[in-house]
C-alpha positions in Angstrom: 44.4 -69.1 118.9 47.8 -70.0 120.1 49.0 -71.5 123.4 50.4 -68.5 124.3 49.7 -65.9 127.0 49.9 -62.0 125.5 51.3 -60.7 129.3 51.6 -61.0 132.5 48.7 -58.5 133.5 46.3 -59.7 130.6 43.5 -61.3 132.3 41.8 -64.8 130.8 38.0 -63.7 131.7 36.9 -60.6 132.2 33.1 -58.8 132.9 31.9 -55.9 133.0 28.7 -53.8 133.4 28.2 -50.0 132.9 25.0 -48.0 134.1 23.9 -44.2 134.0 21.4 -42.6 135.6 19.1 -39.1 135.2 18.2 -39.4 139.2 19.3 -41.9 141.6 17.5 -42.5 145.7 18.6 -45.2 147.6 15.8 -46.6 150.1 18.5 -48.0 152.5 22.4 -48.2 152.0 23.3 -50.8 149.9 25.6 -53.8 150.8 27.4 -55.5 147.6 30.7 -58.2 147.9 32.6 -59.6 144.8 33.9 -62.8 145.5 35.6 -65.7 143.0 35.3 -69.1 143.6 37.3 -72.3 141.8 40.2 -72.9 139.9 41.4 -75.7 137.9 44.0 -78.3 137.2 47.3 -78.4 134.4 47.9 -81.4 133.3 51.5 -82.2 132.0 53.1 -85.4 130.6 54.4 -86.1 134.3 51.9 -84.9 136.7 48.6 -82.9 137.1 49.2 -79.5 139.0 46.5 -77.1 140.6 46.6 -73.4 138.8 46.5 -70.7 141.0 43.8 -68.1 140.5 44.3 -64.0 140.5 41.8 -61.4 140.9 41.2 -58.2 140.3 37.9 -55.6 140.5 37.7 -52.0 139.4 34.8 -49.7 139.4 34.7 -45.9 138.5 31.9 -43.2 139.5 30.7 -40.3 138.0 28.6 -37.8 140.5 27.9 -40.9 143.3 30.3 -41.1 146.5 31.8 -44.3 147.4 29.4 -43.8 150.8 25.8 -43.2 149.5 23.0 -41.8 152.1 20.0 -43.1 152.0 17.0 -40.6 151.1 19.6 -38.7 149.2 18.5 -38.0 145.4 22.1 -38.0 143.1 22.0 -37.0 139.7 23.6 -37.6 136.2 25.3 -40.4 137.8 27.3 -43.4 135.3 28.6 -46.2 137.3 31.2 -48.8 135.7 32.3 -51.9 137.2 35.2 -54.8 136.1 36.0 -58.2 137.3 39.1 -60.3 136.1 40.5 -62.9 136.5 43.5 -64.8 135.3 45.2 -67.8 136.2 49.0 -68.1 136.6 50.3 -71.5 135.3 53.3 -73.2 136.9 55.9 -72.0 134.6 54.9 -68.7 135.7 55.4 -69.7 139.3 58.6 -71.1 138.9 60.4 -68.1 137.1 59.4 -66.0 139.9 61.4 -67.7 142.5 
């Protein structure tokens, strides 16, 4: 594995999850919140620097609305869902002044 990066866009860590569903009834609207926490430190032959994190989340929906209504029965329904994340080091920083 070499030092270094493959792009620009190409994340470090990425998860996923994919679901599908016959029938589908929520009881009460759901509340959900993606939220990434922490970074970490580059250490050079002069100093130690603080990386900056980027984030990114994706999902796509087959047969569900963004909005679902409680009591409401939705079918043949596939959910998929993506979190990245990718930090930006300072050499990246730099040539983008």
């Amino acid at each position: 594995m070499s030092g270094e990066r493959k792009g620009s866009s190409e994340p470090d860590i990425e998860i996923g999850a994919a679901a599908k569903a016959r029938k589908l009834r929520f009881r009460s609207k759901p509340r959900s919140d993606v939220e990434f926490r922490g970074g970490t430190r580059f250490r050079t032959d002069k100093d130690v620097e603080e990386l900056e994190l980027e984030t990114d989340e994706q999902s796509e929906r087959r047969n569900l609305p963004d909005e679902v209504e409680p009591g409401v029965t939705y079918r043949n329904v596939e959910v998929g869902w993506a979190a990245r994340a990718r930090l930006r080091t300072p050499d990246e920083e730099r040539d983008e002044q």
